[in-house]
LUMDREN-642276 format. One record per residue (C-alpha): x, y, z; residue number from 1; chain. Coordinates in nm, 3 decimals, decimal comma, always signed. Each point is the difference from the previous one (the first is absolute). Example, Ala and Ser with C-alpha at 12.3 -4.5 7.8 and 13.67 -1.06 7.14 Angstrom:
<recs>
px->+1,230; py->-0,450; pz->+0,780; n->1; chain->A
px->+0,137; py->+0,344; pz->-0,066; n->2; chain->A
</recs>
This chain:
<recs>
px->+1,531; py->+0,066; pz->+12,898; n->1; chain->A
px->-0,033; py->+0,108; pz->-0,374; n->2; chain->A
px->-0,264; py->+0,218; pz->-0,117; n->3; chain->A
px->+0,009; py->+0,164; pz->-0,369; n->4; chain->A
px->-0,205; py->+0,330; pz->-0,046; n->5; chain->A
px->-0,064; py->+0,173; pz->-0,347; n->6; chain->A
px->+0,330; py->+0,212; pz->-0,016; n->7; chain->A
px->+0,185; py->-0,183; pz->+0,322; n->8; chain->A
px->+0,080; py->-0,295; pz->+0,149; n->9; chain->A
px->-0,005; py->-0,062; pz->+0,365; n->10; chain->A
px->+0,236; py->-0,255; pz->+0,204; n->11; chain->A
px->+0,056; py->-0,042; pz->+0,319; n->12; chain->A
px->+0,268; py->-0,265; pz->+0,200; n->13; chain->A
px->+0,188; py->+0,052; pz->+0,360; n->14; chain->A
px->-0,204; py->+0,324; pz->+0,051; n->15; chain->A
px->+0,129; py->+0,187; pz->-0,353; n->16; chain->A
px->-0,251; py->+0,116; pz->-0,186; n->17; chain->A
px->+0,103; py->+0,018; pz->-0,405; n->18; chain->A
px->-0,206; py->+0,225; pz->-0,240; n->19; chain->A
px->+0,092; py->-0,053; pz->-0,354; n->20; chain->A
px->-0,129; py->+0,249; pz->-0,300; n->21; chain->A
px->-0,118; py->-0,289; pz->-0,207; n->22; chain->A
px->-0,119; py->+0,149; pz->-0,355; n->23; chain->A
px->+0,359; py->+0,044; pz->-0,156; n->24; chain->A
px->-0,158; py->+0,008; pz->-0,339; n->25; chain->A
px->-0,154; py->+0,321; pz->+0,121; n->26; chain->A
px->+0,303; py->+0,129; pz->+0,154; n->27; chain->A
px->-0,166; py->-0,061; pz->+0,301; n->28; chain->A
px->-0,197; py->+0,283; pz->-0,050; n->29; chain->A
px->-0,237; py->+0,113; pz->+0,325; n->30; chain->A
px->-0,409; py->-0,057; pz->-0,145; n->31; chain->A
px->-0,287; py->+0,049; pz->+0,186; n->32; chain->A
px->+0,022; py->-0,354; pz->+0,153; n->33; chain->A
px->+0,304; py->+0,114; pz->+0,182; n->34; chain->A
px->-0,087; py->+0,277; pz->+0,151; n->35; chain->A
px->-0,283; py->-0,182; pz->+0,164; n->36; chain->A
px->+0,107; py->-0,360; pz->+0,056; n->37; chain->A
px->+0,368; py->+0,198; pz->+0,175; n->38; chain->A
px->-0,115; py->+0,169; pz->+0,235; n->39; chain->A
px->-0,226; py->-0,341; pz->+0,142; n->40; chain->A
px->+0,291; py->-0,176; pz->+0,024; n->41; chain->A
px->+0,226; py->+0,183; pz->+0,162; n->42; chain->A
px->-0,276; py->+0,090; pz->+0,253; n->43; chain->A
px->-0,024; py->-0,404; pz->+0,062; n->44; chain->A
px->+0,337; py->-0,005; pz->+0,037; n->45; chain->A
px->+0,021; py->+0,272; pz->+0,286; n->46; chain->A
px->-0,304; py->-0,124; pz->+0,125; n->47; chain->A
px->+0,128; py->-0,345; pz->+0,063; n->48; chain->A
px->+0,312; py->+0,104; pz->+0,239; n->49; chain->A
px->+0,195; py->-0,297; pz->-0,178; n->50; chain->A
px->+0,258; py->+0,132; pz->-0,210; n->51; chain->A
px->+0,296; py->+0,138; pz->+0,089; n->52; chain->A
px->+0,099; py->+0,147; pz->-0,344; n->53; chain->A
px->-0,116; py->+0,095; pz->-0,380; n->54; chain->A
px->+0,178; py->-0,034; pz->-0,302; n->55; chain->A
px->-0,131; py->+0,142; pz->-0,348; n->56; chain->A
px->+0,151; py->-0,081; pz->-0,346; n->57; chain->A
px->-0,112; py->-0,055; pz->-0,315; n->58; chain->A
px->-0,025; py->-0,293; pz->-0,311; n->59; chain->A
px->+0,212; py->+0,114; pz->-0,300; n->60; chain->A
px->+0,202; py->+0,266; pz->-0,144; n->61; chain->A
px->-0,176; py->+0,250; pz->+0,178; n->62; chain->A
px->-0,086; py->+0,056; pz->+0,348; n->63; chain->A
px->-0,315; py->+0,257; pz->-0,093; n->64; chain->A
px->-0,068; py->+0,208; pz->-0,281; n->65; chain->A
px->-0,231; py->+0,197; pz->+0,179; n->66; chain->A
px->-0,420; py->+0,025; pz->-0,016; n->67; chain->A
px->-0,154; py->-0,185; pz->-0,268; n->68; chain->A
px->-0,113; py->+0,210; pz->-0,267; n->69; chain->A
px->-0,347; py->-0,145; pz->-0,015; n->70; chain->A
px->-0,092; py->+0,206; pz->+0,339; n->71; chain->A
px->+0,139; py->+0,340; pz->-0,196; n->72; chain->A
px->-0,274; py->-0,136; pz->-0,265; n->73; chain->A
px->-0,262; py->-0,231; pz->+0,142; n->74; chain->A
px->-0,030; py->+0,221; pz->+0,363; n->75; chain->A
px->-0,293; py->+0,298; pz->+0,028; n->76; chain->A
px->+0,211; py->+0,201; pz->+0,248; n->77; chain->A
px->+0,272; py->+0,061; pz->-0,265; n->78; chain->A
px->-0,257; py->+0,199; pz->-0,233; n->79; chain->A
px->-0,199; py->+0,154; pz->+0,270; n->80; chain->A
px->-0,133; py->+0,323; pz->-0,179; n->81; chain->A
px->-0,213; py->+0,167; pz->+0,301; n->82; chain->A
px->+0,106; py->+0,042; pz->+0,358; n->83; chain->A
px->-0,243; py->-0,291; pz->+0,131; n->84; chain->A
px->+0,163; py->-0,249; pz->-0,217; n->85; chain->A
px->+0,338; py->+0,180; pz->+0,110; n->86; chain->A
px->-0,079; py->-0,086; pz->+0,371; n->87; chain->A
px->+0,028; py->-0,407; pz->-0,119; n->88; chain->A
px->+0,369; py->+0,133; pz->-0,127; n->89; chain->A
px->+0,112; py->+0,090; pz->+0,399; n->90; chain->A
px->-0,183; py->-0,332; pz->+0,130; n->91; chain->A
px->+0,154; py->-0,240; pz->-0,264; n->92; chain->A
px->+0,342; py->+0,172; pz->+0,035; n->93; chain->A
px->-0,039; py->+0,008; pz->+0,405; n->94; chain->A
px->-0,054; py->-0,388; pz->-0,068; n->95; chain->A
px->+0,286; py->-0,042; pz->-0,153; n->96; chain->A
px->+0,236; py->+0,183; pz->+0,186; n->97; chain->A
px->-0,106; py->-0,208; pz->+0,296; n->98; chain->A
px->+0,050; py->-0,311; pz->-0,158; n->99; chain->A
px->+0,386; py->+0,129; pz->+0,007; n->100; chain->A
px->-0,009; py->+0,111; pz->+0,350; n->101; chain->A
px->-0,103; py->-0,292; pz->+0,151; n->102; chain->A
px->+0,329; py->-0,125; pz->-0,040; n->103; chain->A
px->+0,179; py->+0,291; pz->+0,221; n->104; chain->A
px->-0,312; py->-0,134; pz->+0,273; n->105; chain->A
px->+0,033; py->-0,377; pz->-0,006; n->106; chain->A
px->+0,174; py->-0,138; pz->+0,350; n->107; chain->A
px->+0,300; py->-0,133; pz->-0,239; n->108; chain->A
px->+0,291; py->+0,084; pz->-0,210; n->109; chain->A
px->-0,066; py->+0,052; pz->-0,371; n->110; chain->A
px->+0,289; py->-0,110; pz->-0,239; n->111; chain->A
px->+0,003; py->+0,113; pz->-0,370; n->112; chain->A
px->+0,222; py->-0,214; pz->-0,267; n->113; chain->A
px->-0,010; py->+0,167; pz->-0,310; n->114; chain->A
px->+0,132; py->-0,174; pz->-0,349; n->115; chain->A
px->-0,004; py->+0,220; pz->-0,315; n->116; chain->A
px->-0,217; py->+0,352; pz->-0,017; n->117; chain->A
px->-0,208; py->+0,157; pz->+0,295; n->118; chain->A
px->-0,244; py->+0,250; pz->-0,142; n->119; chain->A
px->-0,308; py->+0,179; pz->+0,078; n->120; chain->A
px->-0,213; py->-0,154; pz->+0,213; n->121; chain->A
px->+0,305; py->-0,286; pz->+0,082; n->122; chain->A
px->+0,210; py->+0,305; pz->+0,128; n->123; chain->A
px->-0,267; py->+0,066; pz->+0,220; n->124; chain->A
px->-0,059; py->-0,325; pz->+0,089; n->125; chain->A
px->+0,360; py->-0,055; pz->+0,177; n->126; chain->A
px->+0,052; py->+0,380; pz->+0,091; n->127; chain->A
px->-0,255; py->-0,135; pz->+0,280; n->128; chain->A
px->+0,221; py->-0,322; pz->+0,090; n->129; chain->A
px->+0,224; py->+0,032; pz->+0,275; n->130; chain->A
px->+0,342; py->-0,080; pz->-0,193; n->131; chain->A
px->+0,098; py->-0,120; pz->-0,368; n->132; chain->A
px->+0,256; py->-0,237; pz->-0,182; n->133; chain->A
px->+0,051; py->-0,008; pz->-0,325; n->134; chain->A
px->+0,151; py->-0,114; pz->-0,293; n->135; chain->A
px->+0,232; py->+0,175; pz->-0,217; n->136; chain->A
px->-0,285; py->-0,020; pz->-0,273; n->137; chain->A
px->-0,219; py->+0,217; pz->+0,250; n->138; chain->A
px->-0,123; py->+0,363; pz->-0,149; n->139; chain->A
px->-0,228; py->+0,214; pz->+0,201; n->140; chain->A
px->-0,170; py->+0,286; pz->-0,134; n->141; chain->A
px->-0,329; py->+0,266; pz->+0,086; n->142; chain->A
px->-0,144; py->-0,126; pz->-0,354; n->143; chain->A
px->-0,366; py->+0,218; pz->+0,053; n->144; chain->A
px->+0,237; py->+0,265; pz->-0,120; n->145; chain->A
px->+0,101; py->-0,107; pz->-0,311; n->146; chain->A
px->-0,399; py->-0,062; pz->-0,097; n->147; chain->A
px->-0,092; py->+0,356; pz->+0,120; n->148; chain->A
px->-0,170; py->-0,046; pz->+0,350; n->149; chain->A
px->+0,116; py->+0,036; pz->+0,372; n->150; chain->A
px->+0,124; py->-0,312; pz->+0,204; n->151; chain->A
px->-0,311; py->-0,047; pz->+0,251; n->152; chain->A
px->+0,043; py->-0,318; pz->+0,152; n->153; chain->A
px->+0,289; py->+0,075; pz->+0,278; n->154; chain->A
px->+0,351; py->+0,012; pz->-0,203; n->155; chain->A
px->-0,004; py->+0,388; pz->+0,030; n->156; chain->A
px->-0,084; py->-0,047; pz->+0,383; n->157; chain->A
px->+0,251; py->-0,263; pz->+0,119; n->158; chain->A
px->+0,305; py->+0,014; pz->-0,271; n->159; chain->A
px->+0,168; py->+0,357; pz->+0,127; n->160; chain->A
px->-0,017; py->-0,190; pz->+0,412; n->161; chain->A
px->+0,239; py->-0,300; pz->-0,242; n->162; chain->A
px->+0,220; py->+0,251; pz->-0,210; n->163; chain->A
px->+0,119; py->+0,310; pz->+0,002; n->164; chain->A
px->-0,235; py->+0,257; pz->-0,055; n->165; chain->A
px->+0,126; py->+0,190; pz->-0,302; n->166; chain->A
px->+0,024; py->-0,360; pz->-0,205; n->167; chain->A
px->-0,330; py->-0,092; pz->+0,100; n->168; chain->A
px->-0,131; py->+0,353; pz->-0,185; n->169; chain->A
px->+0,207; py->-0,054; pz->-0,319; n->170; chain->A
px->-0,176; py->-0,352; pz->-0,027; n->171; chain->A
px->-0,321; py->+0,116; pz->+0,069; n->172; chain->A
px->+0,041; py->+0,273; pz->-0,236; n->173; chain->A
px->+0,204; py->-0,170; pz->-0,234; n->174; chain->A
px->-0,091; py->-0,355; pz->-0,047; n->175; chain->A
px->+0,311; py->-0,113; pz->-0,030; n->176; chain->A
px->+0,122; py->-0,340; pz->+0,075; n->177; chain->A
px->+0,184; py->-0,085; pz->+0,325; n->178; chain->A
px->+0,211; py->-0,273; pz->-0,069; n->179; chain->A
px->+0,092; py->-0,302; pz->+0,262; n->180; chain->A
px->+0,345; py->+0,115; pz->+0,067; n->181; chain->A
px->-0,118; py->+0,366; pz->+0,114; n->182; chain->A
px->-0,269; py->-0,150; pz->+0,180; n->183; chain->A
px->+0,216; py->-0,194; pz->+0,192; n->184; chain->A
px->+0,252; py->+0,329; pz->+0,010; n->185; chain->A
px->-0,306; py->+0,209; pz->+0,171; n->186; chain->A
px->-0,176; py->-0,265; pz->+0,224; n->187; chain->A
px->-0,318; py->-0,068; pz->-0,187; n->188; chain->A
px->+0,180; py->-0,363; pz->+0,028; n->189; chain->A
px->+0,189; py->-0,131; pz->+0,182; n->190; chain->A
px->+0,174; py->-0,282; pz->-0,153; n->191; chain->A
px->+0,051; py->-0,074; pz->-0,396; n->192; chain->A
px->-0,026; py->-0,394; pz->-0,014; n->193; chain->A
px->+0,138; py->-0,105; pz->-0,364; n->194; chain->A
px->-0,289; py->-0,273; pz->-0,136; n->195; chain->A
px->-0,371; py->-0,038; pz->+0,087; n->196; chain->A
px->+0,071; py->-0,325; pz->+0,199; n->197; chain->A
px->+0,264; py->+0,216; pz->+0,203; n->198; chain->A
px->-0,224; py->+0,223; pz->+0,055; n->199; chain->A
px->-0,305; py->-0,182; pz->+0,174; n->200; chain->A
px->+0,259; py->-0,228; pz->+0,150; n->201; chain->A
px->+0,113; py->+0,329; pz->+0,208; n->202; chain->A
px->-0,352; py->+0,112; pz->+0,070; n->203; chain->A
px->-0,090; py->-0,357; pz->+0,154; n->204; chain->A
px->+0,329; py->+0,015; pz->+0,207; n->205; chain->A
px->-0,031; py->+0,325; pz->+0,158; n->206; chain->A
px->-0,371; py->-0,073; pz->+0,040; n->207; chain->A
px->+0,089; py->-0,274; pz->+0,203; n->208; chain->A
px->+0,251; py->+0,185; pz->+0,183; n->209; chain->A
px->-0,291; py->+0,257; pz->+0,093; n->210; chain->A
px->-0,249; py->-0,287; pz->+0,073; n->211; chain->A
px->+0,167; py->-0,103; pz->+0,285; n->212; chain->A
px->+0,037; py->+0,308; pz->+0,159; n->213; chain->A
px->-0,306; py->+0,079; pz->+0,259; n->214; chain->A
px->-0,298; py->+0,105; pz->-0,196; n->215; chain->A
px->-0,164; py->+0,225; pz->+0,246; n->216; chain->A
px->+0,360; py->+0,206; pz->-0,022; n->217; chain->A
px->+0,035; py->-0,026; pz->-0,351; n->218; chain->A
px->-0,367; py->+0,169; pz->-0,038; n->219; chain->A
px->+0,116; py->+0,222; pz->+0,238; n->220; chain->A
px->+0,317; py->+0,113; pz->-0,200; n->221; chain->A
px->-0,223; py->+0,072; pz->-0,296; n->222; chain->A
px->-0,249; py->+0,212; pz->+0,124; n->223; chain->A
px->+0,282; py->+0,160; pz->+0,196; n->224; chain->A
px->+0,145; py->+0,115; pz->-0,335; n->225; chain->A
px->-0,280; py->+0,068; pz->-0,168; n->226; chain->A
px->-0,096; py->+0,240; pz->+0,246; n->227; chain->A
px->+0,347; py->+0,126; pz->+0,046; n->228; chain->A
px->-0,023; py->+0,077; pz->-0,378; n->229; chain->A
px->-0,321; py->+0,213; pz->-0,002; n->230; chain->A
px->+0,091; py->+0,216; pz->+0,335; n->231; chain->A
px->+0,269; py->+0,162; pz->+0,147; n->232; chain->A
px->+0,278; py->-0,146; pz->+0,241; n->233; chain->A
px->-0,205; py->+0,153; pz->+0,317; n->234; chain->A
px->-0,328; py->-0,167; pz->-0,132; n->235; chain->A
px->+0,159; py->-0,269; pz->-0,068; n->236; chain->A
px->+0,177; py->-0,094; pz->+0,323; n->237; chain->A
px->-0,301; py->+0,031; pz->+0,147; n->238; chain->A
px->-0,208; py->-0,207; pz->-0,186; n->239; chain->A
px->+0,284; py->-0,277; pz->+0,083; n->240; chain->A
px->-0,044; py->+0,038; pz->+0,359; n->241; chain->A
px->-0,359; py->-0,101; pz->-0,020; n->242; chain->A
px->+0,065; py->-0,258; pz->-0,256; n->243; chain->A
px->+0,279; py->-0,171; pz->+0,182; n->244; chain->A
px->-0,169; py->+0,004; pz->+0,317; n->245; chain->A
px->-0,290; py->-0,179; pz->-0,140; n->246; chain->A
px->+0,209; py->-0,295; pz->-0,202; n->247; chain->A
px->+0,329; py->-0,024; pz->+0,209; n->248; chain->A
px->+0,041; py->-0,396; pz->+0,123; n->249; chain->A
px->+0,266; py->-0,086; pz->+0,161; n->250; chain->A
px->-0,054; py->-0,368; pz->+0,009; n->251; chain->A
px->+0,032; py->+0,107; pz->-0,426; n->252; chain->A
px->+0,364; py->+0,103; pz->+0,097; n->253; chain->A
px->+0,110; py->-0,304; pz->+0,203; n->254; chain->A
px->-0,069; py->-0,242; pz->-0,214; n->255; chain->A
px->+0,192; py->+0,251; pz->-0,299; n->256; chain->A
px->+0,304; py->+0,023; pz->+0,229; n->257; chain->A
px->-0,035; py->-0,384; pz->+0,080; n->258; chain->A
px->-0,005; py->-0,088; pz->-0,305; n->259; chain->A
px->+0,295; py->+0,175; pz->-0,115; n->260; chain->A
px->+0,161; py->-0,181; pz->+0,256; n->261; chain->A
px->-0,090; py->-0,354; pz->-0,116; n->262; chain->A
px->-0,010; py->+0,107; pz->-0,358; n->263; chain->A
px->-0,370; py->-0,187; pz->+0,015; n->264; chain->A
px->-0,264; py->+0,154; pz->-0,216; n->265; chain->A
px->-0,225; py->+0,193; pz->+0,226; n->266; chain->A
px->-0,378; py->-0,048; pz->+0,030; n->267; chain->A
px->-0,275; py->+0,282; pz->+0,025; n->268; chain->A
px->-0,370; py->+0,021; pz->+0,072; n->269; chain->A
px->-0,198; py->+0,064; pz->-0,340; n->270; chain->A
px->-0,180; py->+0,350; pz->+0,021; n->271; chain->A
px->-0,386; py->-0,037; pz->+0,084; n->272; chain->A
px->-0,220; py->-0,019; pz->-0,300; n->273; chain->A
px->-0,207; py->+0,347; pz->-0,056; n->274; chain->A
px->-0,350; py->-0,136; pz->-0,009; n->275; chain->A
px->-0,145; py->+0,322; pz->+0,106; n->276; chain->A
px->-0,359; py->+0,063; pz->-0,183; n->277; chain->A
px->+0,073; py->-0,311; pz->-0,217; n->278; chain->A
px->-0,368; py->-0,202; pz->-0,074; n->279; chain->A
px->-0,027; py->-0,315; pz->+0,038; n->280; chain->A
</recs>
């Protein structure tokens, strides 16, 4: 399945799902279309309990410059002058931020590859992934800094959980560049691939490796985390008693163990589709 969107491209094949930034000549900058056409798709793809993994990239030199200036120009809510028209600020920004955070909810792995600079909007865009590789071109940097506003979109929220703390203020503050090397140094990725081609050729082979893993535990694992990162260790074990005993399947772990054994690729059920409230 191919698809191509305004700023993105959608593929799918063996239960991968493949978004590509697609407007290179715009440094893949993040417009208006994006932020609605996103979020759609990434709901279809959680909806549809048929793929196993996610893997965002980008065409070009750059993997995102961050929002399009046209919305800092062409949108109401960034010249709201009264506190109605500043109440259309909170919505549009609420929007926005979900459109990020729908990727920490979907029931599969999210897998960043990042070629060349990773700024703005882009930095928030794969602080909400669940791991990164890059290339040794990669640069990552808080870039609402440098043009005199606060980062809004999640890369405040999520970055200090990836690195340490007192880095993640100096960027923020700063708007310095983090370069591949350091970002590989302090986890925000977790392999440096050395050409583009390397680099998606990884993503597809350890989103392979996770797509034949049993999807109802590998949904599990995530919100496990998630959770795990946004309470405490008591809260947390907690919450994994109640989530375990609703997803544990052992026949899941036989045919794992079995097919370690035969060194045959194991097969799993497909989660349900969500068609909850759907029209027809």
């Amino acid at each position: 399945m191919n698809q191509n969107y305004e700023c993105f491209q959608l593929s799918i094949q063996a239960q991968i799902a493949h978004i590509q930034l697609s407007r290179p000549e715009k440094a893949n900058s993040l417009n208006l279309s994006f932020w609605r056409e996103f979020p759609q798709v990434i709901q279809q793809l959680h909806k549809s309990g048929q793929i196993r993994a996610l893997i965002i990239s980008a065409q070009g030199k750059v993997f995102c410059g961050g929002l399009d200036l046209s919305m800092f120009s062409n949108q109401a809510e960034f010249h709201a002058q009264n506190a109605v028209a500043r109440e259309s600020i909170m919505q549009s920004l609420a929007l926005m931020q979900d459109a990020l955070t729908c990727l920490e909810k979907v029931r599969f792995p999210v897998i960043a590859a990042v070629h060349g600079s990773c700024v703005g909007a882009g930095f928030d865009l794969i602080a909400a992934c669940d791991f990164c590789f890059v290339t040794p071109q990669a640069k990552f940097r808080i870039e609402e800094t440098n043009i005199g506003m606060m980062a809004d979109i999640g890369v405040l929220q999520r970055i200090p959980h990836q690195i340490p703390f007192n880095l993640a203020r100096y960027l923020a503050f700063t708007g310095d560049t983090l370069l591949a090397e350091d970002a590989y140094r302090l986890g925000l990725a977790v392999k440096i691939l050395e050409t583009p081609e390397a680099l998606l050729e990884h993503s597809f082979s350890i989103a392979k490796n996770i797509a034949v893993k049993p999807p109802v535990a590998m949904q599990g694992i995530k919100r496990s985390l998630l959770y795990s990162r946004d309470h405490n260790v008591a809260q947390a074990l907690d919450h994994t008693v109640m989530l375990q005993s609703a997803i544990l399947n052992g026949q899941d772990i036989l045919t794992m163990v079995q097919s370690r054994m035969s060194e045959a690729s194991p097969q799993f059920e497909n989660l349900h589709p969500i068609q909850f409230a759907e029209t027809q």
